[in-house]
N, C-alpha and C positions, 0 to 999 in steps of 0.2 A: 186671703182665701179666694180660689177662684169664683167667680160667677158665672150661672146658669141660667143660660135664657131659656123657660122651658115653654111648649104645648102638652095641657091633659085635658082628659073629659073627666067630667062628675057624673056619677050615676045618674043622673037627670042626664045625659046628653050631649052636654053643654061643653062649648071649646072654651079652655081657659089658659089664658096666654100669662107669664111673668120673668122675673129676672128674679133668683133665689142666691142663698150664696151657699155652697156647698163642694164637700172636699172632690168626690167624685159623681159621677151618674147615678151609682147603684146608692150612694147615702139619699142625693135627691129625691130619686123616686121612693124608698124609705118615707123622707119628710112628706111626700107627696099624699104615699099611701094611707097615713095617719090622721090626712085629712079628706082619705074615703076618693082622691084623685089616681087615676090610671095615666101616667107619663105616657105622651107619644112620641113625641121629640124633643132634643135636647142639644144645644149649643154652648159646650165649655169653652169659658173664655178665661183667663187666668190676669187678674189686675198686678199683678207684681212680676209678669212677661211669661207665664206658660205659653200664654197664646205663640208664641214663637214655634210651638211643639206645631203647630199647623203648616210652616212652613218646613219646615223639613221633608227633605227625601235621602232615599235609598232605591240603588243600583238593586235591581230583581236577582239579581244572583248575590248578591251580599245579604239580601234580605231571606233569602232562601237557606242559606247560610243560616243564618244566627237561628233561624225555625227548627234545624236538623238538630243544631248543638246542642240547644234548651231542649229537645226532644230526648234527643238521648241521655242527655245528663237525667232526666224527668224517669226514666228508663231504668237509669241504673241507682234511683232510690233517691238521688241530691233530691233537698228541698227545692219547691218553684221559685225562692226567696234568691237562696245561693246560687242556682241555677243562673239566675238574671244576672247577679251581680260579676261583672266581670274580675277574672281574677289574674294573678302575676303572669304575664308571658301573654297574654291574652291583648284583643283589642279594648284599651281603655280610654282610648282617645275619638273625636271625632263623632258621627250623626250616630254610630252604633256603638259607641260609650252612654252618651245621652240617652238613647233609646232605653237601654238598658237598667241605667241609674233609676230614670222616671216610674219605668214598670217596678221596680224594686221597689221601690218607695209605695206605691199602689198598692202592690200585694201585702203590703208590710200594713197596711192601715187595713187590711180584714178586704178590699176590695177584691173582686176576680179580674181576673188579666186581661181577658176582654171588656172590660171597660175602660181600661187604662190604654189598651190598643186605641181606642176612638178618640184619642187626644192626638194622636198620629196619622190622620185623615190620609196625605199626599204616601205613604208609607206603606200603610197595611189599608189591601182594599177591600170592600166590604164584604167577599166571600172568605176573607180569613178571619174578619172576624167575627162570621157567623156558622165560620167553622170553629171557632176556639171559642166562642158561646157552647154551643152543643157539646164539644169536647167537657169542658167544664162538670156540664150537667150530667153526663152519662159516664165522668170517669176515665174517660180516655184521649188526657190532651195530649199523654207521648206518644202514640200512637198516632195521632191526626198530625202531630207539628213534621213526623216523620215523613208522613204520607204527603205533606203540601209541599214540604222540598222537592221532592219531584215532579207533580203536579207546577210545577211555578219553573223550573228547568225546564223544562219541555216544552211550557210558554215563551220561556225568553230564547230559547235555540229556536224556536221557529219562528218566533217572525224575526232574527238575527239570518236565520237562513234566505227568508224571504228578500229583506231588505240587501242581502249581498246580493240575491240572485239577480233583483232591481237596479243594480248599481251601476252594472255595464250599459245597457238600455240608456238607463237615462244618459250616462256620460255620452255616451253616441248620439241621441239627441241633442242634446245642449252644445254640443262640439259643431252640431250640422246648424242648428238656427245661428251660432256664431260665426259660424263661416258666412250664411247666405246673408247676414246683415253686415260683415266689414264687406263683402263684393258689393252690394249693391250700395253701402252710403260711401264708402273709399273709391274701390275697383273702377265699377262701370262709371260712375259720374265720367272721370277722366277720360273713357274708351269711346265715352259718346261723344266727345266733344272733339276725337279725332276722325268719329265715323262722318261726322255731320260737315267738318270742316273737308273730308273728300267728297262729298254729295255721293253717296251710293245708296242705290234704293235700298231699303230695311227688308230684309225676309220678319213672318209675324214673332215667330220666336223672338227678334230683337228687341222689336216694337213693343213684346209682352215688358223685355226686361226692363224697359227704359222707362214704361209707365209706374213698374214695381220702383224701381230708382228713385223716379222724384216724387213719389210718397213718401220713402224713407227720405230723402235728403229734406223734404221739408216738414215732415212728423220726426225726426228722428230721436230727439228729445224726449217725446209723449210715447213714442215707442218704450224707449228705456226704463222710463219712470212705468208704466204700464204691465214692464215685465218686472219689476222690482216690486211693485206696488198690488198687483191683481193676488199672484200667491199669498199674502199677507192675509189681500180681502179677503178671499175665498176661505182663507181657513178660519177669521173672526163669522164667514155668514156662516159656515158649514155649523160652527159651534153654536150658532146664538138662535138658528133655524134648524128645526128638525125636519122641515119641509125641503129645505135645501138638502141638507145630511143626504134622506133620503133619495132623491133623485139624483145624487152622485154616486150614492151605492148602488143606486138601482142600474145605471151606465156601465159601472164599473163591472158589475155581475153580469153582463151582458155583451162583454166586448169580446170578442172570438178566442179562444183558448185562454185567455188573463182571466176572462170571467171564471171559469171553470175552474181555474187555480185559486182562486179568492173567496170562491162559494167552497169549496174543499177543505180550507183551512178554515173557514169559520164554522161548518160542519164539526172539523174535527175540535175544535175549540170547546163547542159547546157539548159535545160527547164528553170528553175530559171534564170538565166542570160538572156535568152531571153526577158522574162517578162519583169523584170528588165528593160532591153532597151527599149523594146517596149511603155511599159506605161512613159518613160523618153522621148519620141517623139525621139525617134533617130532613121533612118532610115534604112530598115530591112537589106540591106549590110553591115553596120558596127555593126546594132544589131550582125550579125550574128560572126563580125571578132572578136567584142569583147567577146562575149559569147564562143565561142573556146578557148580561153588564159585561161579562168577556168574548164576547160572540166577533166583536171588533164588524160588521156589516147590519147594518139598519133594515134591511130586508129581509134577512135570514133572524134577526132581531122580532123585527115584525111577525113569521110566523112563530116563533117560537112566544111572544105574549099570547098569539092567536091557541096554542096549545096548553098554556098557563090558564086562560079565562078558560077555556075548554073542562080541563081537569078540575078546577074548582066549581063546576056548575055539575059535577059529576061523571062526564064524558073519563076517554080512557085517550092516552097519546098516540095510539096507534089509527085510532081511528080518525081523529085529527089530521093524523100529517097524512091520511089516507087522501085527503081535499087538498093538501097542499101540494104543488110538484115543486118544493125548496128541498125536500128531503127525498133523497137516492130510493129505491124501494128496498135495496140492502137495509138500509135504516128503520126501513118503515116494518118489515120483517123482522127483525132483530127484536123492535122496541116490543110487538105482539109478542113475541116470544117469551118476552122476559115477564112482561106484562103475565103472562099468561100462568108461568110458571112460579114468579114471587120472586124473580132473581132477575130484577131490571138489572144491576151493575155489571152481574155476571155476563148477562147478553151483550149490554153496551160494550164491553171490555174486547169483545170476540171484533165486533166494529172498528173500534179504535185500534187494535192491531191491523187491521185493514188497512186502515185510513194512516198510519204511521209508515206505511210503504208506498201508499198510495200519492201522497205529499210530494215524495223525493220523482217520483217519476211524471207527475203530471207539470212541474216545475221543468225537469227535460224536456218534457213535450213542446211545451210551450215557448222554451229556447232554443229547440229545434228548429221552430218554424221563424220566432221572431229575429235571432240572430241574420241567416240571408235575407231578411225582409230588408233589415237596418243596413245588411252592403248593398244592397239591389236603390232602394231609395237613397244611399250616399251617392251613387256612381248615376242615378238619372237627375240626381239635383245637380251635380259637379259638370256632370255634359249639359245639362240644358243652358248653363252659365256658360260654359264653353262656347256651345253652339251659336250662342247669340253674341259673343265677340267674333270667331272666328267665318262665320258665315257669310257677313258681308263681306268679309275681306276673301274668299274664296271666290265671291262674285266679281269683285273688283277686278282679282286675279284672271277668272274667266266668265269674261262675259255670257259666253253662251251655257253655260253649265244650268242655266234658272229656268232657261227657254223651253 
């Protein structure tokens, strides 16, 4: 039988820490409750290998997938039971056979499907299963499992858009530091050891190169290792410091047109995810905590807890992001309105089709301008490497050309 390592308080107060054994969450907190304990958190761990269910993933569009199916199956009357279990012609093999099998087995012992979700951590993230919470309770999980198939498609096409759009850039980058490091630890070494062996004065351009040279030729090792070794670091500090996190989003959001394209998509990010919650009936404090975990930027993250503490102290979100300039005044207008009228989704919705056209064009904007940046700095790094071979030798050629 699994094991539960759980956190509750007693009506006294008081944090009470253990390890129970128990089939699912929802029994636990049951045994919990019986002894007058309120569960806060809960860590399944399964002694005969469930824990395995933790390491599993699933592709966002396969997972999207299987939400729509059991939605509609849920739709058109199949039990939640049959639903799960996969059938003839179907996928019954692999991370989405298991998925399947697991939850079947769950719902099958009286548990709800969102707690059997939470044995799936790396899988279903925690605004699906605090949308299939709510669904549960109010009635309509075919309906919601509908509604996150798209919601989770529109996730995964955009930043799939993004990172193509990212793709050329960097490969032009990487092509150009590969070039300027075999010239100068290959190339020039050799060029200088012809320039020096004709004694011809150095113009500074050459002098630049040949200082850069024998840095590389005698780091060029610690170079290597540096560039192999720094990305790694950078992404173990980014993860393990939020201080770090933060001050690279904060750069990021701030670099000339890329900013603008990255604060835009984390905008429309978190607009989607609001909906999402909102029309899932979940209430607009956790709408809001959950909608920030997919915000993907620590900045725009940061004002949006700064609107979460806001709204739970009684404030209103409009008036909030009236202080913040992360959000557009489009946004900030919208949210009053909705606010105003009782139809926050509806308003946000008016936004989001904005921001759904707005995406694909500020993406052009931005490789607009970055594209000839990327020839313009290819063809002054290629000449400047030129110019510092071929310079002295133009000198040698004519003397008087320097005078």
């Amino acid at each position: 039988m699994p094991e539960c390592r759980y956190k509750a308080v007693s009506p006294e107060g008081r944090i009470m820490q253990g390890v129970r054994e128990a089939e699912t969450q929802g029994r636990l907190r049951e045994l919990l409750e019986m002894e007058n304990l309120e569960m806060v958190e809960c860590a399944l761990k399964d002694r005969s290998g469930g824990g395995r269910y933790q390491r599993l993933k699933m592709k966002t569009a396969d997972l999207a997938n299987l939400l729509f199916q059991l939605g509609m199956q849920l739709r058109a009357g199949v039990s939640i039971v049959d639903a799960l279990r996969a059938r003839e012609g179907e996928e019954a093999g692999g991370v989405q056979g298991t998925v399947r099998q697991r939850l079947a087995e769950v719902v099958e012992q009286g548990t709800p499907m969102s707690e059997g979700l939470t044995q799936f951590p790396r899988i279903f993230p925690s605004y699906v299963q605090n949308v299939v919470r709510v669904a549960e309770r109010s009635g309509t999980l075919a309906e919601n499992l509908v509604s996150l198939r798209g919601y989770m498609e529109w996730l995964d096409q955009n930043w799939k858009t993004f990172k193509q759009a990212m793709l050329y850039p960097m490969f032009v980058v990487a092509a150009l530091i590969a070039f300027i490091f075999i010239a100068l630890r290959f190339i020039f070494p050799t060029v200088v050891e012809l320039l020096y062996e004709l004694e011809i004065p150095l113009p500074l351009v050459t002098r630049i190169m040949i200082t850069a040279s024998d840095f590389v030729v005698a780091y060029w090792i610690w170079l290597l290792a540096a560039g192999f070794l720094l990305p790694v670091g950078l992404r173990i500090l980014f993860r393990v410091s939020d201080k770090a996190a933060y001050a690279r989003d904060k750069f990021l959001i701030n670099i000339p047109y890329l900013g603008s394209v990255i604060r835009t998509l984390a905008i429309a990010r978190f607009l989607r995810s609001l909906i999402l919650m909102q029309k899932a009936g979940i209430v607009i404090t956790d709408s809001l905590r959950m909608a920030r975990d997919v915000v993907g930027n620590r900045v725009v993250e940061a004002s949006v807890i700064k609107i979460e503490n806001a709204v739970a102290n009684g404030s209103t979100m409009s008036s909030t992001m009236a202080k913040d300039a992360t959000f557009p005044a489009l946004v900030r207008t919208m949210v009053g309105v909705g606010e105003r009228s009782g139809s926050l989704d509806e308003s946000l919705e008016a936004v989001v089709e904005y921001y759904d056209d707005l995406v694909p064009r500020k993406i052009k904007a931005f490789f607009a301008v970055l594209e000839p940046t990327l020839i313009v700095t290819t063809v002054l790094m290629a000449g400047f490497v030129a110019a510092a071979v071929f310079l002295p030798l133009v000198q040698m050629l004519s003397p008087g050309a320097f005078n």
